[in-house]
C-alpha positions, 0 to 999 in steps of 0.5 A, a space after each residue: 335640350 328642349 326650348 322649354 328646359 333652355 329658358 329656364 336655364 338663362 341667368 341661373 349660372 355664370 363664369 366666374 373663374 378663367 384661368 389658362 397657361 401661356 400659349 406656346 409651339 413647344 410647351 415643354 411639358 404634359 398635356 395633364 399638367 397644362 390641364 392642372 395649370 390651366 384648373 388652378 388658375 381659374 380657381 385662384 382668379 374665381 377666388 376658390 379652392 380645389 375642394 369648392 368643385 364637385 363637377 368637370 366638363 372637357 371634351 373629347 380627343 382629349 387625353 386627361 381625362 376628368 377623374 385624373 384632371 381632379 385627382 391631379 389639382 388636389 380636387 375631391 368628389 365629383 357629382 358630375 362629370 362629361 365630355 362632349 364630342 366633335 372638337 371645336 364644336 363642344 367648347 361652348 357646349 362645356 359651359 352649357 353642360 356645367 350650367 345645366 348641372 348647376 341650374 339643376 342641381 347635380 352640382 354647385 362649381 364645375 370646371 371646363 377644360 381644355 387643353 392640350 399639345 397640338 403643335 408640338 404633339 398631335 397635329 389636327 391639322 396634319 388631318 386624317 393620318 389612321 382612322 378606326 373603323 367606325 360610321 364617321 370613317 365611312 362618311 370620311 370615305 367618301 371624301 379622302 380617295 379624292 384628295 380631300 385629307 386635311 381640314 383645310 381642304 374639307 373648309 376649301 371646298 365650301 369656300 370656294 362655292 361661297 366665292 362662286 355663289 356671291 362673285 367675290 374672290 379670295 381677297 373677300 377673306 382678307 378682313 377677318 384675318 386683318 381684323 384678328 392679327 389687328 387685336 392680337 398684336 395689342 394682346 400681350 397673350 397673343 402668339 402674334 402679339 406685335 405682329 399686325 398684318 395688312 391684306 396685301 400680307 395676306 393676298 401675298 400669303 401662300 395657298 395651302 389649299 384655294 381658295 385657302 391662303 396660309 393667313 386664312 387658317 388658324 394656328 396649331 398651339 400647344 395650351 390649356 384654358 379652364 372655366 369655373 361655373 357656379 351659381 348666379 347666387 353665389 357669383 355675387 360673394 366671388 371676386 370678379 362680376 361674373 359672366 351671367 349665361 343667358 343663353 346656351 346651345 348646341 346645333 347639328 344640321 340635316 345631313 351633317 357630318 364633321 366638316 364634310 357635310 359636301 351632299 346638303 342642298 347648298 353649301 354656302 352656309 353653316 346650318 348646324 351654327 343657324 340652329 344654334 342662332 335660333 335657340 340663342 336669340 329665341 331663349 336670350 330674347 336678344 338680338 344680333 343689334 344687342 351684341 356688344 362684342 362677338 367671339 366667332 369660332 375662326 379656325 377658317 376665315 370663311 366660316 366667320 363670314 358665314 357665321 355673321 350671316 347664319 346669326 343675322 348680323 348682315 345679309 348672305 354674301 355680305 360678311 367681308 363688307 360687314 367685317 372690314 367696316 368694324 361695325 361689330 367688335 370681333 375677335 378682340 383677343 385675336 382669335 384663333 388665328 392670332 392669340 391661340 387655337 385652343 378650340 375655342 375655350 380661350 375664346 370664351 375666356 375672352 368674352 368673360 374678361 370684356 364684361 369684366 371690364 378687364 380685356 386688353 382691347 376693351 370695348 366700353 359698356 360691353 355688357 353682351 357677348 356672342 361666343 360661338 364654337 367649332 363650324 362645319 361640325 355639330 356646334 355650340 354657342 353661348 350669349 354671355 352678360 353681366 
């Protein structure tokens, strides 16, 4: 998408709908039906009906797809439907899929969609187990003859060049993880409700991979999220304030690859998220000192920091301080790490409920967020207002 096609898109569609199932390890039940639960539910809370969508956004690595998604919650005609690749990453780039075709034309309500059994079903964190052969699996080859098979082992490598680069120690991940744990334990929603850690919980927490700590890595979750996105125009007949989409984007860096981009020249940052950064202040015309709330993808606490450095919020090396001063609110459902990891969409949910005014930790006069997707892989992001 060009700049010049992504200012025209701010401000022209919204959220209007959020809907999802409770989130489990055992959900008991087929990923379709949590699809169709998670689908309902943000149509009953936009205040419409299956016959009100014309189009669908979900991703890849995912087993319901668009047509049986429709066809199961009842919904009819599609003029649109995709799918974005590279897991996380897409979460926010559904919204910006569906908020083209509605600033475009090509439909008029789209639902995004994610949902799966991660936990009691495929585990992506078991890590590569088969691999087809394909050009991703030949860059992979140069990384799982040493060892190197799950994603937490792909995040460790550049974790620990981050400590090695600034001087700090693993302790330096601590506050995302205790800032996370902090909102979900208020989070009736939240896997970890009830449950608030400390940093001697999590210096105390096993390795899974160092400089990776069990507490610095997200949960696998069985759960499904949807989104309802229309026009700005008609946001204003619906039930709820909509969350306007001011600005939206999609980012891969030179030399990427998914999470083993390990030959770039440095590998203390995140520069597909700094492409994304660029195009979200450039075309919002906002700024990091704008942010009422942010909602940073945290399948791995390092990768928070390194978020808030790429966005500009702080200074590189700086994100541990950043984070364990509270400056910004962060996380404030619980994130992946403490409510639930569904990719990132329940995320964006969240931001939409803080410029409702509707969130459980709610942070007054939120009117901008920040939401960010998948790290170490061609991302995405979104600036959210009312």
């Amino acid at each position: 998408m060009s700049l010049r096609t992504a200012d025209r898109l701010g401000g022209h569609a919204a959220v209007v709908g959020i809907g999802a199932t409770e989130f489990s390890k055992d959900s008991g039940r087929s990923e379709l039906t949590l699809a169709v639960e998670a689908v309902r539910a943000a149509l009953d809370d936009a205040g419409l009906a299956p016959g009100d969508v014309d189009g669908m956004v979900t991703f890849t690595m995912d087993t319901s797809p668009e047509i049986t998604v429709a066809q199961a919650a009842g919904i009819g005609e599609l003029s649109f439907f995709s799918r974005v690749h590279y897991g996380g990453g897409a979460a926010c780039a559904t919204v910006q899929q569906a908020a083209l075709a509605v600033a475009t034309g090509l439909a008029e309500t789209v639902v995004c969609y994610r949902a799966f059994n991660e936990r009691s079903g495929r585990r992506f964190g078991s890590g590569v187990q088969r691999r087809e052969p394909s050009a991703e699996g030949a860059a992979l080859g140069w990384s799982l003859p040493f060892g190197l098979l799950t994603p937490a082992s792909w995040a460790a490598m550049a974790a620990q060049r981050y400590l090695h680069t600034y001087g700090l120690s693993p302790d330096a991940f601590a506050p995302v993880a205790v800032v996370d744990r902090k909102y979900a334990a208020t989070n009736p929603a939240a896997y970890f409700h009830g449950q608030p850690i400390t940093a001697a919980d999590h210096a105390a927490s096993r390795w899974i991979v160092e400089p990776l700590r069990l507490l610095d890595c997200c949960q696998e979750t069985d759960g499904g999220q949807a989104l309802v996105v229309t026009s700005a125009e008609r946001a204003r007949d619906l039930p709820h304030r909509p969350a306007l989409i001011a600005a939206a984007a999609q980012g891969a860096g030179r030399a990427q690859e998914q999470m083993t981009s390990f030959y770039r020249d440095e590998l203390t940052g995140l520069p597909e998220m700094g492409v994304v950064a660029r195009q979200l202040w450039r075309t919002s015309g906002l700024g990091p000192g704008d942010m009422d709330v942010a909602v940073l993808y945290d399948h791995f606490t390092p990768f928070v920091l390194m978020q808030l450095e790429e966005f500009g919020f702080c200074e590189r090396g700086q994100g541990a301080a950043f984070v364990a001063e509270e400056v910004l609110p962060l996380n404030t459902h619980g994130g992946q790490l403490g409510e639930a990891y569904l990719h990132g969409m329940n995320g964006i949910a969240e931001a939409v409920r803080q410029l409702r005014g509707t969130a459980v930790n709610q942070v007054d006069g939120c009117a901008r967020v920040l939401v960010t997707a998948g790290t170490g892989v061609p991302t995405s992001g979104l600036v959210l207002t009312r």
